[in-house]
Structure formats: C-alpha cells, structure tokens
N, C-alpha and C positions, 0 to 999 in steps of 0.2 A: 484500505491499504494501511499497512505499519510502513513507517515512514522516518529515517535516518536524517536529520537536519545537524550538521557541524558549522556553524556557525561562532565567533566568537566575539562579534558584539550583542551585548547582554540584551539591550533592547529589542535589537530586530530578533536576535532568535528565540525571544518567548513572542513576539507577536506573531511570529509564524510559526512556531510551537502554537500558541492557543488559536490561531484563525486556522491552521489545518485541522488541530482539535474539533472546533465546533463544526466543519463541514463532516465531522462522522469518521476522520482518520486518527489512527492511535499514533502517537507519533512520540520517539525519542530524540532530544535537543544533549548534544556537547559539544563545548567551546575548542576543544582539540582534538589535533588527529589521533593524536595515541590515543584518547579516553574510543571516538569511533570506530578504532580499528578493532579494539578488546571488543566493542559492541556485535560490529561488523559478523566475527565468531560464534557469536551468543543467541544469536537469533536472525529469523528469516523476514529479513526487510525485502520491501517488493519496492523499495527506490530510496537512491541517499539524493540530496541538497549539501551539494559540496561548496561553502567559502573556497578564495583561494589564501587570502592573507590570513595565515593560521600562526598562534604560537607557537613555537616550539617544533616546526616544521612547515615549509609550503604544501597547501593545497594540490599543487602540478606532484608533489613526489607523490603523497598519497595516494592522489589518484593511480599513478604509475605504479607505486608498489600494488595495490589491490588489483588490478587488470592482472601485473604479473604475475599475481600469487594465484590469479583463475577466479578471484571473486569477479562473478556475471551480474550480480543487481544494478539497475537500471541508474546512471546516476547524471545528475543535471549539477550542473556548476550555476552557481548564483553567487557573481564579482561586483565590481565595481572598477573593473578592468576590460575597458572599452574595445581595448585596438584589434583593428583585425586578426592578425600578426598572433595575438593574444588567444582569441577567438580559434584562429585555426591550429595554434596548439592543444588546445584543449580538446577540442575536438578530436585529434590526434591521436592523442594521450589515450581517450579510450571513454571520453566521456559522450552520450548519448546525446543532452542538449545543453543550449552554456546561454544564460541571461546574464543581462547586465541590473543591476540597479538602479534606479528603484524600481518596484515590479510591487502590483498589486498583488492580494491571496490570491484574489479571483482568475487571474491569469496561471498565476504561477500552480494551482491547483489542476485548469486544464490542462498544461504542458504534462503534468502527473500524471494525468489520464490516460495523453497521448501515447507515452510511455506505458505506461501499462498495458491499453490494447495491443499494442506491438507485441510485449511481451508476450500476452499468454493467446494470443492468435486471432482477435476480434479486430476485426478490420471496420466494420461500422461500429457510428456512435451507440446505436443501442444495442444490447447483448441479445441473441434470440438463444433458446435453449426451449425448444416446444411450444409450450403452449404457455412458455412462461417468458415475460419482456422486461428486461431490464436495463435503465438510462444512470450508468455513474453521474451524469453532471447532473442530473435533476433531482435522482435518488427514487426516482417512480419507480413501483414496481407492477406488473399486468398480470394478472393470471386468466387466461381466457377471454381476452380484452379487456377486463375489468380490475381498476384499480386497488392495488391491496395497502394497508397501511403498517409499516411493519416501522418498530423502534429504529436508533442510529447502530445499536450491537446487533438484530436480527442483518440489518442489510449489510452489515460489517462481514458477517458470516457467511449470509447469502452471496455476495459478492468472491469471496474467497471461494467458495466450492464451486462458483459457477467458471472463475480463471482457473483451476484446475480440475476438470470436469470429467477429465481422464482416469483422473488418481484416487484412490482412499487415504483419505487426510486420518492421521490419528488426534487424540484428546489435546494432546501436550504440542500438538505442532497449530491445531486450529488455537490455543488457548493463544500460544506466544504472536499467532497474527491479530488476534483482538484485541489484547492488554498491553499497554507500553509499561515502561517502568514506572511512569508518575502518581501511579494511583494507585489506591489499597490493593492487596491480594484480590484475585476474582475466588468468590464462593464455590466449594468442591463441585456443584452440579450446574453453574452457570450455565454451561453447554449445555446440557442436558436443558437444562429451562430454554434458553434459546432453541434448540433445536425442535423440541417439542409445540413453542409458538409459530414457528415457521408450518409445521406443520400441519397445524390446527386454521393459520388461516391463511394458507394456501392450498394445498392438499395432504393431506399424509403420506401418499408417496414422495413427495419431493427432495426429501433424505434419507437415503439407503444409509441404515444401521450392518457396518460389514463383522459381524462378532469376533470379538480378539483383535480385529486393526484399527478399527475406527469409522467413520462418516465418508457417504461422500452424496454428490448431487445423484437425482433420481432420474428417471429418462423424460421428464416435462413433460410425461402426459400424465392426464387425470386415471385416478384410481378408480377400479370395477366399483 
C-alpha cells in the first residue's frame, strides 16, 4: 500500500512512518493539512492516517473538505480524542475508522488492511486469484500451493495488480504506488526488473504486458 500519514508530532509520525515502512508499505509523513492536501492531488494513496489536532487547520475540516471535494481514499483518523461524541463525528465526517491513542503498528497496520480489502472487493483475509494465494498480514505468497519467496517491492506490486485485477495499470501509475517521496528516484527499468522476477518465479503468465498501456494481473493460471 502507499500510505498518507498527516500527523504533527515529529516523533510519533516518523515512528509510524518507519514501522509502516519496514512492514513493506511506501508511505508519505506531513505535519500539515495543507502540505496533505497538495499530496492528496499528486498521487494515488490507497489510505490516509488522519491526526485531528493539526496546525494551521483541524483535522474534522480536512477531513470535510476532502469528502467534499469527492476524494474516496480510505481514511482512518488516529486522535487522542476519546469521547464518544468525538468518535461519532468523525465517523460522520466521512471517515472510514477513527483510533484512539496509543495504538501499536501492529494493530494499526491490520485496521489498514481491513480497509483496503473493503476497498477493492476481498472479503476474506487471504487474496485467491487462481492458482495463486495471497495473505497481506503475513506477506506469503502460494503459487499452486507452494510457497514463493518474492522481495518487499515484488509483493508491493504483486499486491497492487492483484487490488485492481480488473484494470491495466500503466508504468507511471504502478511507479507512484511503490515509491513514496522519501527515497532516491527508482531506476528507469525498476518495473521492468520487478516484473520480470515475478515472473520468473512464479510463472510467466502472471503479468499480462498490455503494449502501449501498461501491466496488469494475468488470469492465475499456469502457462502451457
């Protein structure tokens, strides 16, 4: 998942910047609405981590303006702002789930998930797509019941074609879900290198190359 954290104390939101990092999610940290909102435009997050004590604006307007303006990303409020009262506004508002603090990664990771199967239509914990099995919380992956070992950017990928398994993703859209801003440019053929390992050790069908649009998942079964 690429992953929109607005948080504005410096601590908590690099330690959830880096403990979503290291579960294999790319993920962009700012301190303010305005700096999220510009983000919000720029790229396709499949879920924001909304504070609500923000500077320079509350957390409840953002959220409000975004809903209004028709942004749909999945977004979970994480306060420090207990009260019911509290709780069933936001909820309200338009947001998805609403934690309180303190809240481990590990928790706040599966709520992620939960959100995300909703979103793109997987109602059980593990993904089926043929003969290919896929568990976000564990990060397995099964090809023909047998365990495959693929890096944290192959399942980053893998992950993303299998939530839109409808669609032909192009270069530039699959780049902006693996790469946050934090880190060096990705290399002109990175995809290409990922996609090429996926298919070497899983099967060669399992990424349909659509020429002139782009990538998408292959139909999970094995190749003649």
């Amino acid at each position: 998942m690429r992953l929109l954290i607005v948080e504005d104390d410096a601590l908590l939101g690099d330690a959830l910047a880096t403990g979503l990092r290291q579960l294999g999610h790319a993920v962009d940290w700012f301190e303010s609405g305005a700096r999220a909102d510009a983000a919000l435009v720029s790229a396709p997050f499949d879920a924001v981590v909304l504070d609500l004590g923000l500077p320079g604006g509350d957390g409840m307007v953002w959220l409000q303006r975004w809903r209004e303006r028709g942004v749909k990303c999945p977004l979970l409020v994480l306060t420090a702002r207990d009260g019911i009262e509290q709780r069933i506004a936001g909820l309200d508002a338009g947001a998805d789930d609403y934690l309180v603090k303190p809240i481990t990664i590990d928790e706040l990771a599966a709520r992620l998930r939960a959100l995300l199967r909703r979103t793109v239509g997987h109602a059980q914990a593990v993904w089926q797509h043929g003969a290919l099995e896929y568990d976000p919380a564990t990060k397995i992956v099964r090809w023909r019941g047998v365990q495959v070992d693929l890096t944290g950017r192959e399942l980053a990928l893998l992950e993303v074609l299998l939530g839109q398994s409808q669609r032909v993703l192009s270069k530039a859209y699959l780049q902006e879900k693996l790469y946050d801003w934090s880190g060096a440019e990705p290399e002109s053929n990175s995809l290409e290198v990922h996609i090429h390992h996926l298919r070497r050790k899983i099967d060669p069908a399992i990424v349909r190359t659509v020429r002139g649009v782009g990538y998408a998942i292959g139909s999970g079964e094995a190749s003649p």
